[in-house]
C-alpha positions in Angstrom: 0.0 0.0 0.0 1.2 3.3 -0.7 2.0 6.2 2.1 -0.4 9.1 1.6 1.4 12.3 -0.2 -0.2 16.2 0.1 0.1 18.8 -2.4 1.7 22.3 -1.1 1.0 25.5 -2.4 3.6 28.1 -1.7 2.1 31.3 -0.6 5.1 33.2 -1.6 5.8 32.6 -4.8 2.6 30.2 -5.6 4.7 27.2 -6.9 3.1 23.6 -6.2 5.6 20.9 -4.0 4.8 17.7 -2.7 5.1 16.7 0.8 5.4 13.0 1.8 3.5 13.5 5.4 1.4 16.2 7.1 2.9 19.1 8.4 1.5 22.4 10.3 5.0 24.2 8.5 6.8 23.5 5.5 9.8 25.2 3.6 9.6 25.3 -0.1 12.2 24.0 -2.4 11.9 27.0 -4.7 11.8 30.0 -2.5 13.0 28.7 0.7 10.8 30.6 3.0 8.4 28.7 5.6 5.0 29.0 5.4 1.8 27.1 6.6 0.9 24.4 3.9 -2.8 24.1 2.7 -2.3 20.1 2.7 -4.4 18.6 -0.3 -4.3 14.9 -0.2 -3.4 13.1 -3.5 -4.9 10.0 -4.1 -2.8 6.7 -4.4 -4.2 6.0 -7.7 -3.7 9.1 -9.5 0.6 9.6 -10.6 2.6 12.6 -9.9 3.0 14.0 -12.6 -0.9 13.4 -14.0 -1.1 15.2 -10.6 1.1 17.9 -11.3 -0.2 18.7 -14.6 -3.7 18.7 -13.2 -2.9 21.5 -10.9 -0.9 23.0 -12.7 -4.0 23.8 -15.1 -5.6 24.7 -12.2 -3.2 27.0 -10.3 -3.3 28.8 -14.0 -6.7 29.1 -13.6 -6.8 30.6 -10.6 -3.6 32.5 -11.2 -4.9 34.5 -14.5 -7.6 36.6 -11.9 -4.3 36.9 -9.3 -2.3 38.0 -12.0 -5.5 41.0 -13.2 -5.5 41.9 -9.3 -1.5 42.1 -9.1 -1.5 44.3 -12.2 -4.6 46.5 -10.7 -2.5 46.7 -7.5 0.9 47.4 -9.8 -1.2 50.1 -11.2 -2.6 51.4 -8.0 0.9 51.4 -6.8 2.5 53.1 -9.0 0.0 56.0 -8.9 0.2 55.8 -5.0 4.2 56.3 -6.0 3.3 58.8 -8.5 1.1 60.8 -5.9 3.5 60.1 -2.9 6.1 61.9 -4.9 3.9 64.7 -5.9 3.0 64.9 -1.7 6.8 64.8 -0.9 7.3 67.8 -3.6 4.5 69.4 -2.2 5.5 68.8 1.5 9.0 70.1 0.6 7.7 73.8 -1.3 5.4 73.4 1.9 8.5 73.3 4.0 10.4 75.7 2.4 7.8 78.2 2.3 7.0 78.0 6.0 10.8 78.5 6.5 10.5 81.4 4.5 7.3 82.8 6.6 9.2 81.7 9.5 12.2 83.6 9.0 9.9 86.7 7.3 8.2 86.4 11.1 11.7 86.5 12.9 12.6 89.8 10.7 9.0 91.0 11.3 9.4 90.5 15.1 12.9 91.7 14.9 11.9 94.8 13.7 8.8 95.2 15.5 11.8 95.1 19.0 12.9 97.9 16.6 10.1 99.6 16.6 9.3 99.1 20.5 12.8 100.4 21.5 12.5 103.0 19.3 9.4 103.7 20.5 10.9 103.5 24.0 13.7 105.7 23.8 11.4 108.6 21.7 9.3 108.3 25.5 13.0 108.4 27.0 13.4 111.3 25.1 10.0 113.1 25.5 9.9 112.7 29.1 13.4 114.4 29.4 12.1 117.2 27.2 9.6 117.6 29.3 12.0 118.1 32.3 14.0 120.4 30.0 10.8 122.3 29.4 10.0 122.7 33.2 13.5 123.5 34.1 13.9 125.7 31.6 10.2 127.4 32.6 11.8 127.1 36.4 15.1 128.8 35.1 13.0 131.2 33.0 11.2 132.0 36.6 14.4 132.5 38.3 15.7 134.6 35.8 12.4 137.0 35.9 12.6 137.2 39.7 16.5 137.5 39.7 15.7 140.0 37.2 13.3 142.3 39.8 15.7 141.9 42.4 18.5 143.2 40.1 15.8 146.3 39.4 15.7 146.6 43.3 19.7 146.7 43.6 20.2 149.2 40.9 17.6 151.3 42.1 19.2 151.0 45.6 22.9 151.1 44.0 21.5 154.5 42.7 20.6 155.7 45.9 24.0 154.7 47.7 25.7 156.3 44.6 23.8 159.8 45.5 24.4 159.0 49.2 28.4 158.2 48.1 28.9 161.4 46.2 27.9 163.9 49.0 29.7 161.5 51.3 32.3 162.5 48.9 32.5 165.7 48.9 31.9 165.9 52.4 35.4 164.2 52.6 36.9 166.2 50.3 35.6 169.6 52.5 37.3 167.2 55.6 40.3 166.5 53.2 41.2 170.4 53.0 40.7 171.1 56.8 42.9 168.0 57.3 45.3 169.6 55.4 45.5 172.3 57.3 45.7 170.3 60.1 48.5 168.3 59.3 50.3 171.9 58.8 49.9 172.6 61.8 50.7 169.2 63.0 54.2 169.5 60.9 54.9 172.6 62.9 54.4 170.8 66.0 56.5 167.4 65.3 59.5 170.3 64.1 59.0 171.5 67.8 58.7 168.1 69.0 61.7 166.9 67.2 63.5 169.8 69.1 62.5 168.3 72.9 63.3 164.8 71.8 66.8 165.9 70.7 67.5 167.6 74.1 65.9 164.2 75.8 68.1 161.9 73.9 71.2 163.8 75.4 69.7 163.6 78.9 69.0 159.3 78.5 72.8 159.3 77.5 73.8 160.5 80.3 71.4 158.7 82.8 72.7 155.2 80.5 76.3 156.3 81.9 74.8 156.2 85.3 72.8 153.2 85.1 76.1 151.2 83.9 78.0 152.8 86.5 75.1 151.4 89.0 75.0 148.1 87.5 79.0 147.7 87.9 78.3 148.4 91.8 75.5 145.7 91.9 77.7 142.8 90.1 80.1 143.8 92.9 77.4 143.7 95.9 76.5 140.4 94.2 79.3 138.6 94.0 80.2 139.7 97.6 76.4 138.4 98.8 77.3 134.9 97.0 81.1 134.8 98.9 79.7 135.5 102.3 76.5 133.0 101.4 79.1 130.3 100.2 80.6 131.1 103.3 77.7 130.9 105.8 76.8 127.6 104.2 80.3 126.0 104.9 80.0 126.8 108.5 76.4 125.9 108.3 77.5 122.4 107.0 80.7 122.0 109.3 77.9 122.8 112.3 75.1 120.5 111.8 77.0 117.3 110.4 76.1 115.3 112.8 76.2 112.0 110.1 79.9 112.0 110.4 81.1 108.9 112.1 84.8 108.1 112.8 86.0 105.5 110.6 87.9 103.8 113.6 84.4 103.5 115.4 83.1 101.3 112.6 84.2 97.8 112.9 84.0 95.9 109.1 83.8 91.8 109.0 84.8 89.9 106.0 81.3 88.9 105.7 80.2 89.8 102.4 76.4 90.7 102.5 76.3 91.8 98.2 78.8 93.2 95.7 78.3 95.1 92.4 80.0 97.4 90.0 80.1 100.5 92.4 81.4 98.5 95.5 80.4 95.9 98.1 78.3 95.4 101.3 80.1 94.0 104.4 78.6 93.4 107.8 80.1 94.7 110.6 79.1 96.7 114.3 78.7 100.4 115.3 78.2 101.2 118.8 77.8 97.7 119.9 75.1 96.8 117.3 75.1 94.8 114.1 74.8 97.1 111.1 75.5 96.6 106.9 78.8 99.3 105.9 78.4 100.0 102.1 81.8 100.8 100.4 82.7 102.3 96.6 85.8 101.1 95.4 88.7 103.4 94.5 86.7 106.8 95.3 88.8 109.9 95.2 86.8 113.1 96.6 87.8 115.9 94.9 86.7 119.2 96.6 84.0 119.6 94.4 82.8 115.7 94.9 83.5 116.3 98.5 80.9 119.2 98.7 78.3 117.5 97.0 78.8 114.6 98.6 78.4 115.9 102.0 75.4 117.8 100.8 73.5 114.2 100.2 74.8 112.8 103.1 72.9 115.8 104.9 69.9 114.9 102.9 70.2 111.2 103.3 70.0 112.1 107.3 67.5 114.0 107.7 65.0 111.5 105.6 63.0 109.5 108.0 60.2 106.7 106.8 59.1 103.6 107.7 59.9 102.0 104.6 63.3 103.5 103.9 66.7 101.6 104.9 67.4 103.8 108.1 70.8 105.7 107.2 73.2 106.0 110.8 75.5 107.6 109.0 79.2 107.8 106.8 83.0 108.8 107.2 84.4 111.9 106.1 87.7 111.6 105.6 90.5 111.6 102.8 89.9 107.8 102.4 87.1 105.7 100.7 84.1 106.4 102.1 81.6 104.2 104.1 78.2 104.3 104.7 76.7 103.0 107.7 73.3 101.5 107.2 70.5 98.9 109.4 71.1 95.4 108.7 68.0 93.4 106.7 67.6 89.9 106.8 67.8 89.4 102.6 66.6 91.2 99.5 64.1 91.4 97.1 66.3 89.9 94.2 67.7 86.9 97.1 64.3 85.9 97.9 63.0 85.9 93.9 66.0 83.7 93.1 64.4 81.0 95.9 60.5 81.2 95.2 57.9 82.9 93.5 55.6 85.6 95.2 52.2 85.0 95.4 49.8 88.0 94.4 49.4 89.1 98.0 53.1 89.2 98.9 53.1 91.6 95.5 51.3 93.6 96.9 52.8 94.4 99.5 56.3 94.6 99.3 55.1 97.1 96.2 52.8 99.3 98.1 56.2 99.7 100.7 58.2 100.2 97.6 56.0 103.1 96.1 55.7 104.8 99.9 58.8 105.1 100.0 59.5 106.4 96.4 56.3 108.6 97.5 57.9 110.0 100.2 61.3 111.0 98.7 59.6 112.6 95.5 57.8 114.9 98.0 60.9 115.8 99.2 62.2 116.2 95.1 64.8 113.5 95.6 64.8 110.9 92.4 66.2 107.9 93.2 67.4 106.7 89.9 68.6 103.3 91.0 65.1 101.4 91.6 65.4 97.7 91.1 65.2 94.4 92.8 68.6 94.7 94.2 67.9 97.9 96.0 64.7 96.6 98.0 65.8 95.2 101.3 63.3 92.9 103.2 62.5 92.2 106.9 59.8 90.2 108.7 56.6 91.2 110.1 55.2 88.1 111.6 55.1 85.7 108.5 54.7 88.6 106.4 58.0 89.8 104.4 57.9 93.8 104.1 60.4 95.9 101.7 62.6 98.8 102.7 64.1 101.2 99.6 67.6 101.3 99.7 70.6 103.7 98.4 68.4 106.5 98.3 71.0 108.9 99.3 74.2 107.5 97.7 72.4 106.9 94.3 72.7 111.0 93.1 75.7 111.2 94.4 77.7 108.3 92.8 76.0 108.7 89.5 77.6 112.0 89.5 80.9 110.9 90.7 81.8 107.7 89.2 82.3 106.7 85.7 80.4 104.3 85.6 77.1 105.0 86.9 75.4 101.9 89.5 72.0 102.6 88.1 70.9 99.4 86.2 70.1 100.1 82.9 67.7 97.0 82.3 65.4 99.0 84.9 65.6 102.8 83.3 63.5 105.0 81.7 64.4 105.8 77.9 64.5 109.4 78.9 67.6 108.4 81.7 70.5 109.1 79.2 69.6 112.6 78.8 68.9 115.7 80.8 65.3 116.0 81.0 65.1 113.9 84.0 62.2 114.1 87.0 60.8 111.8 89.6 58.6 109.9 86.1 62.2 107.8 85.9 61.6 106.0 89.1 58.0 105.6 88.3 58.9 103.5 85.0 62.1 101.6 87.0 59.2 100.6 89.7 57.1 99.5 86.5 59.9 97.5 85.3 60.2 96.1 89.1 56.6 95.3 89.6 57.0 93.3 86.4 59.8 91.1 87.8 58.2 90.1 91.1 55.0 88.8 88.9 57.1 87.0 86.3 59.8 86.0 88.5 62.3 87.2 86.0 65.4 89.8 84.9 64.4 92.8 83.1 65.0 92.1 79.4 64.9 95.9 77.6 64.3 94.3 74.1 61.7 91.9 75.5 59.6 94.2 77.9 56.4 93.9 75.8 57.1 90.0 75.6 57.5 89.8 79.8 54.4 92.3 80.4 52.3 90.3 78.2 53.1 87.2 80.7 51.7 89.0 83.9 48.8 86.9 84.9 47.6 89.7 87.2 45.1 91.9 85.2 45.2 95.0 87.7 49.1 95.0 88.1 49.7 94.3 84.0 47.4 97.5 83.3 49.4 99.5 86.1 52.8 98.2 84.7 51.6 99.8 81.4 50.6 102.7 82.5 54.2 103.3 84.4 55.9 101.9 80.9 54.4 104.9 78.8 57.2 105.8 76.6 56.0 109.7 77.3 57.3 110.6 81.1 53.7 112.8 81.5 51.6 110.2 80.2 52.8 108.2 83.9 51.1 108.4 87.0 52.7 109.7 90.5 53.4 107.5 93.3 51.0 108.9 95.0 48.4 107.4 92.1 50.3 104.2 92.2 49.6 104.2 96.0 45.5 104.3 95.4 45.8 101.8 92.9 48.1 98.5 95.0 45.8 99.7 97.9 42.1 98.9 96.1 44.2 95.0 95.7 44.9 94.6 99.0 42.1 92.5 101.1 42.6 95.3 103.9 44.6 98.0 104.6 48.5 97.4 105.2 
């Protein structure tokens, strides 16, 4: 028996193929592309090709109305082509002239902007003719009323004009009698001239005189300043009563302090411990020895608690000493052991400044303030300060070469002339600095060591004594208010 066979007819390109068994999909052997057969069974007893030619005839049948309908849609095509083409030209004049309105409407809006700023700047332009227009009608106002008042002024300049000219020659009628005055005036200076003459010779001769006088006063004068000189050598030779015989002063070889001017021994006076102050190599000339005995009279007769108590000093050809209480240390000692607290500050300070206080009134200047020069004693467990060298310090600055003062404590002003009691009130500045940093004065790094005061009150009053200016400083006695508001009570 034979297997069943199907005839295929391609929908692609509509040729006939024989498939062997049923299939949903079949590929043609002509075109190669799948499609979905339309499966018509051929019957065993009819032969390929009988088959084949059979629908053959048939697929021509049917293909001749195909072939009227693919030549209608060839047709239709072609005038779809034809039209599409005509639509594309059409599209692309379209195009072209809506790019041509287009940019026609950009040149119309550009010039419409034109327009409008045109438009914009002739209101611009209006408007500030109009303020020209008012300003010039204000102006033309002005003018009119400047104008009237002009009117006004002339007819008032007319007036002083008639006023001027009989002022005029009212002066002229005043000019002709002052002429005659001045004749007669002339007349009177010739007189005049006549008496000065005859005075002049008399002032001549009372000139003579007066020299004559003078000559006798220079004389008075300079006998007034011998006898004066003298009264105040016997004056001085009465009332020394600092003078202490140098064999009376018993010197130890204990050394109490030593520096550039000399050195500090202990030894006894009149039974009792004291501290003898020599300068080396001191030659007293008789102008050294005057002034010299003159601040030893001063030094005497300065009494305050917080000044080193002065006994007295030798007066004789050789070096001399000065005889002075004994402290237990100084300020500089006890710095080198220990820090002060703010309290001990304050009060060795307000000792310091009473004591400064007290010889200013008196118009001494120390000139030798510093750590050095402030002796200490006890007061319970209280240490107190006492100002030392207050009389020595004038008198060796003057007399030695080089001067004791410390220069890392002195005023800017203390290497010239101008010099007054505002020198000790920067070197105690400079002092009260070093008790509150515990350090040496450092002239080229005073703003540094200020700046490292921790004390608020005592840095502002270090500044204020540090003012470069001597007036811009404040008095002791100022200084005295001010460590007295930091003390918890009075001292």
């Amino acid at each position: 028996m034979q297997r069943a066979q199907f005839r295929v007819t391609c929908g692609h390109c509509n040729e006939i193929f024989v498939l062997q068994t049923a299939s949903h999909l079949a590929r043609c052997p002509h075109c190669q592309n799948v499609a979905k057969p339309n499966l018509i069974p051929i019957p065993d007893n009819v032969t390929l090709p009988e088959t084949l030619s059979r629908y053959s005839r048939e697929a021509e049948q049917e293909l001749h109305p195909l072939q009227e309908v693919s030549t209608e849609k060839e047709e239709r095509e072609t005038k779809l082509i034809r039209q599409l083409r005509q639509a594309d030209e059409e599209k692309k004049s379209t195009q072209s002239e809506l790019a041509r309105t287009e940019q026609g409407l950009r040149n119309y809006q550009e010039q419409l902007q034109e327009k409008e700023l045109r438009e914009a700047m002739l209101h611009e332009q209006l408007k500030v003719r109009e303020e020209q227009k008012q300003n010039l009608k204000r102006l033309l106002s002005e003018v009119e009323q400047q104008l009237q008042e002009k009117d006004l002024t002339e007819a008032s300049l007319r007036s002083q004009l008639r006023e001027k000219e009989q002022e005029q020659e009212n002066s002229q009628r005043q000019l002709r009698e002052m002429e005659q005055w001045l004749t007669n005036c002339e007349e009177q200076v010739r007189e005049k001239e006549e008496e000065r003459s005859h005075l002049e010779q008399q002032v001549t001769a009372l000139q003579r005189q007066l020299r004559a006088k003078d000559e006798e006063v220079n004389e008075l004068e300079l006998s007034l300043s011998t006898a004066q000189l003298t009264i105040d050598e016997q004056r001085g030779q009465e009332t020394r009563d600092w003078v202490i015989p140098r064999s009376e002063i018993q010197v130890t070889d204990k050394c109490l302090g030593r520096g550039g001017w000399g050195s500090v021994n202990e030894g006894t006076y009149c039974g009792c411990t004291i501290a003898v102050k020599q300068i080396h190599e001191l030659i007293l000339s008789p102008h050294n020895r005057r002034l010299f005995e003159r601040e030893m009279n001063i030094a005497s007769r300065c009494r305050h608690p917080c000044l080193l108590q002065f006994i007295g000093a030798t007066n004789d050809e050789g070096s001399p000493l000065f005889v002075t209480e004994l402290m237990e240390t100084s300020l500089r000692a006890l710095l080198e052991e220990r820090g002060l607290s703010e309290s001990e500050i304050s009060v060795i300070s307000l000792d310091v400044s009473r004591a400064l206080y007290y010889l200013h009134q008196k118009t001494i200047v120390h000139r030798d303030v510093s750590s050095a020069n402030v002796l200490l004693w006890r007061q319970g467990d209280q240490w107190r300060g006492k100002v030392s060298d207050y009389g020595t310090a004038n008198f060796t600055q003057q007399t030695m070469t080089v001067a004791p003062g410390a220069l890392i404590y002195s005023a800017p002003e203390v290497l010239t002339a101008d010099q007054t009691v505002k020198v000790d009130v920067y070197s105690f500045g400079v002092l009260l600095c070093e008790m509150s940093i515990r350090e040496l004065p450092e002239p080229e790094r005073r703003e540094e060591q200020v700046a490292r005061m921790k004390n608020r009150a005592f840095r502002g009053l270090v500044r204020r004594c540090l003012q470069t200016d001597p007036a811009q400083r404040p008095n002791m006695g100022e200084i005295i208010q001010s460590l007295k508001q930091l003390l918890p009570t009075s001292q």
